[in-house]
C-alpha positions in Angstrom: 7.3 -12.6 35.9 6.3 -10.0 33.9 3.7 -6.7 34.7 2.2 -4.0 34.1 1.0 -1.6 36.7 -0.6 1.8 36.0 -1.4 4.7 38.7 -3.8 7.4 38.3 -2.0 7.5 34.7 -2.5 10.7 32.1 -1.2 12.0 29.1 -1.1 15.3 27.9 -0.2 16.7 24.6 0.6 20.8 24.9 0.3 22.7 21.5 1.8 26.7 21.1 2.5 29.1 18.2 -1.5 30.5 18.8 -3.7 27.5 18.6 -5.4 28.2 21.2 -6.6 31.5 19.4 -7.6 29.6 16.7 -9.8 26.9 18.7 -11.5 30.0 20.5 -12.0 27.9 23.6 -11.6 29.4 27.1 -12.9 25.9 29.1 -12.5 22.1 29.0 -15.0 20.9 26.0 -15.5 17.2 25.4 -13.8 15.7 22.1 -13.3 12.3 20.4 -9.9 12.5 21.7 -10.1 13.3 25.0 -10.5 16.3 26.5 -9.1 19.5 24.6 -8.1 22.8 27.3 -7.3 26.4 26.8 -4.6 28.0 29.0 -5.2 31.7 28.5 -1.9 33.1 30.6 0.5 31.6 28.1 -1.7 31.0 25.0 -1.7 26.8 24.4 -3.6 24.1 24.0 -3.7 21.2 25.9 -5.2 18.0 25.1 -6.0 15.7 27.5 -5.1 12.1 25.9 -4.8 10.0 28.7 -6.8 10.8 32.0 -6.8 8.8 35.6 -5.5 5.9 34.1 -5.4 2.7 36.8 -4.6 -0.7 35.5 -2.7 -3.8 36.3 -2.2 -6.4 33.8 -0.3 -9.6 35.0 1.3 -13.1 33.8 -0.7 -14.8 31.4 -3.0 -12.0 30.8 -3.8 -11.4 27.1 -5.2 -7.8 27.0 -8.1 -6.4 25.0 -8.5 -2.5 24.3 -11.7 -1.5 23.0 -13.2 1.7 22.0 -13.7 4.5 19.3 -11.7 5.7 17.0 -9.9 8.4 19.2 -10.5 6.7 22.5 -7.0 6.8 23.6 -6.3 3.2 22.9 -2.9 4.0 20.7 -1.7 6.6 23.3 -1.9 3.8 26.1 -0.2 1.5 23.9 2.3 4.0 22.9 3.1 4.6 26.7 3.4 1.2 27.1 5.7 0.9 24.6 8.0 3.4 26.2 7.4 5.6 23.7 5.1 8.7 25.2 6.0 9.4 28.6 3.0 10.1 31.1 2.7 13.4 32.3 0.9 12.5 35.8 1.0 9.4 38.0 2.8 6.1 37.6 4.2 3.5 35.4 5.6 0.3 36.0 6.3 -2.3 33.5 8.6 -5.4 34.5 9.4 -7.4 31.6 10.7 -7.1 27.8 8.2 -5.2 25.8 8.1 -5.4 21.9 5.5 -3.2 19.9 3.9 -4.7 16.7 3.4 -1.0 15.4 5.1 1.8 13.4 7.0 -1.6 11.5 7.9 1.2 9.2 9.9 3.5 11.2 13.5 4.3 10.2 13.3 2.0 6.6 15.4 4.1 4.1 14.4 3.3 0.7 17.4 3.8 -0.7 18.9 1.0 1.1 18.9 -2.6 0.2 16.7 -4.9 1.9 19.5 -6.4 3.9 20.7 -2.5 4.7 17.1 -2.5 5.9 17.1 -5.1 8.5 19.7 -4.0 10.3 18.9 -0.3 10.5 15.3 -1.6 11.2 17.0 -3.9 13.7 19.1 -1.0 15.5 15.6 0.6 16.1 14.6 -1.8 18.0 17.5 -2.2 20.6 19.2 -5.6 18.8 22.8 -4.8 18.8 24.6 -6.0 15.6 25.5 -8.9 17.1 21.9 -10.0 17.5 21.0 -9.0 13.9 24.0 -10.9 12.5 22.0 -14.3 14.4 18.8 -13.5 12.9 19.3 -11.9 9.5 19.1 -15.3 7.6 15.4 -16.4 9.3 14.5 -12.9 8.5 15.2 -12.8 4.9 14.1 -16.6 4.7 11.0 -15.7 6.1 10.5 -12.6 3.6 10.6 -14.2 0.2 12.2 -12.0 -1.1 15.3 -13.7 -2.4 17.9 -11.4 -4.9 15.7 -8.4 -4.2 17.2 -7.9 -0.7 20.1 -6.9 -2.1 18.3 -4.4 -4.4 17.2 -0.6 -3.0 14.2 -1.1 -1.4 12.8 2.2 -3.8 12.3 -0.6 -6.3 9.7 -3.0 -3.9 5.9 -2.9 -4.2 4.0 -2.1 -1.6 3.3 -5.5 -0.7 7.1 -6.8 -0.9 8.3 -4.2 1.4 5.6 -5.1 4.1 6.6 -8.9 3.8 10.5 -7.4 4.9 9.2 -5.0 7.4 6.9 -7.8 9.0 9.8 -10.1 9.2 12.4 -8.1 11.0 9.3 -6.9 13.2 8.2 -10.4 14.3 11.7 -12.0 14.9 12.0 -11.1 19.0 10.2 -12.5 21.4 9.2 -11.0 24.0 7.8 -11.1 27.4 5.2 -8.3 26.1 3.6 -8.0 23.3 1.8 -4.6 22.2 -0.2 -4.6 19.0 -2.4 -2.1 17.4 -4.5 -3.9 15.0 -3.5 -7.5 14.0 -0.9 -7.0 10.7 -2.2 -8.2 7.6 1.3 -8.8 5.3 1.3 -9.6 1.5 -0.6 -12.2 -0.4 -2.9 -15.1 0.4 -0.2 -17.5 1.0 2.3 -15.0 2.9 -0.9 -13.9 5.2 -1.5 -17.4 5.9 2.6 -17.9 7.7 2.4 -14.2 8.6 -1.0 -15.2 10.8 0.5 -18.4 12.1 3.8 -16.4 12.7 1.9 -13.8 15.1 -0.1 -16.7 16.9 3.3 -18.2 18.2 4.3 -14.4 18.8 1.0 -14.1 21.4 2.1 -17.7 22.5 5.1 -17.0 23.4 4.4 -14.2 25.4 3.6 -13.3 28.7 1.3 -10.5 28.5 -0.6 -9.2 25.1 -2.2 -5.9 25.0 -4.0 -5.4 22.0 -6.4 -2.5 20.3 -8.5 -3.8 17.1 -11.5 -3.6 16.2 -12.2 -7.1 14.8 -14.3 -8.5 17.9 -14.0 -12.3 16.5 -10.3 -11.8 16.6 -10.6 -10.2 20.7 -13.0 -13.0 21.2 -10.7 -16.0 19.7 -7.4 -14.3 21.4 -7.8 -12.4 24.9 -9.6 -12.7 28.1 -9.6 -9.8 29.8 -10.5 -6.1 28.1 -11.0 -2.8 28.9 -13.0 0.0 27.6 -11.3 3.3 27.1 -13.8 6.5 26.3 -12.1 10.1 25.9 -8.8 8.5 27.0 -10.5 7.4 30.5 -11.2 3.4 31.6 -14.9 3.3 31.1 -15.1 -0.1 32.6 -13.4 -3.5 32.7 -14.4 -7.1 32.3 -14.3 -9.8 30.1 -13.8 -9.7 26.1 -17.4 -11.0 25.9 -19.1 -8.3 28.4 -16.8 -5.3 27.0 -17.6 -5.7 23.5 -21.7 -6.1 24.5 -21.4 -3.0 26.5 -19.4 -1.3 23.4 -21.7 -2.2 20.8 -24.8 -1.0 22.6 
């Protein structure tokens, strides 16, 4: 069974080196991005990303996040995700989680496309046992033919994409975190990519997902949350969420 369980959550970023003199703030001011703080005894910056955060998200639960840009919908994905760790309350997630973002991280374009997948694949916690299974489907499901065995340097924009949505997209997992539905390559790659990601959300136990296509929230998740200056603003369904949102 897989969860997700938030406690009186928040996230706070701390920045030094006199940016706090430069902001010329001595109280909490309201942002896009939360709330931004001046601590004068030691001359930082703190913002607030994430603030009294309380959320559970079970089984079968497919997970809207909906707000501004700046809201804090990334941050909570991100500490989902393992990546950010929160700076108050508590966090439990019980289950495999694999995020659909940052498909980029660690490609090396001077490496081949094959090179590629399996530093790409190291990154995300495959050993090279686990690569060695899946590098064929990967590269079948890329396109790319000879060029994987070319650096990657010489790739458009769109053929590198196609290899970094492929090696993204080949674990399953028991959650799935997404910011923004990916859009890879050309009509007819798009076309396999969406049908790829459907089986993906399928598949899983849980989605949580930030966009801000609400036919796409409407078509894929039932429950969704409103985030506002990185608090829950309220919670409901897709349907109520987005009303509320929009007025």
């Amino acid at each position: 069974m897989a969860s997700i369980t938030l406690e009186d959550l928040g996230v706070d970023f701390v920045l030094y080196q006199g940016s706090a003199r430069s902001l010329k703030k001595s109280v909490l001011r309201t942002t896009v991005g939360g709330l931004i703080g001046n601590r004068a005894e030691d001359d930082r910056t703190i913002v607030r990303a994430l603030r009294h955060v309380s959320l559970s998200v079970n089984d079968g639960d497919r997970l809207a996040l909906i707000g501004q840009n700046g809201a804090g919908k990334s941050t909570l994905l991100r500490v989902l995700a393992g990546i950010y760790k929160p700076t108050s309350g508590k966090i439990s997630v019980q289950g495999r989680r694999v995020p659909l973002f940052d498909i980029s991280l660690g490609a090396d374009e001077e490496a081949t496309g094959r090179e590629n997948i399996v530093l790409r694949g190291l990154l995300m916690g495959l050993t090279r046992a686990e690569i060695s299974e899946r590098i064929d489907e990967i590269c079948e499901f890329s396109e790319l033919g000879e060029f994987l065995d070319l650096p990657t340097k010489t790739y458009s924009s769109g053929m590198m994409l196609r290899l970094l949505f492929s090696i993204a997209t080949t674990l399953s997992s028991e959650i799935l975190l997404m910011d923004e539905w990916i859009a890879a390559g050309d009509e007819k790659f798009l076309s396999r990519a969406n049908r790829r990601l459907h089986e993906l959300v399928e598949r899983s136990n849980i989605l949580v997902m930030a966009s801000h296509r609400a036919q796409l929230l409407r078509s894929i998740c039932n429950r969704a949350v409103l985030l506002g200056t990185g608090e829950i603003i309220a919670t409901g369904t897709v349907d109520e969420i987005l009303a509320r949102y929009q007025r």
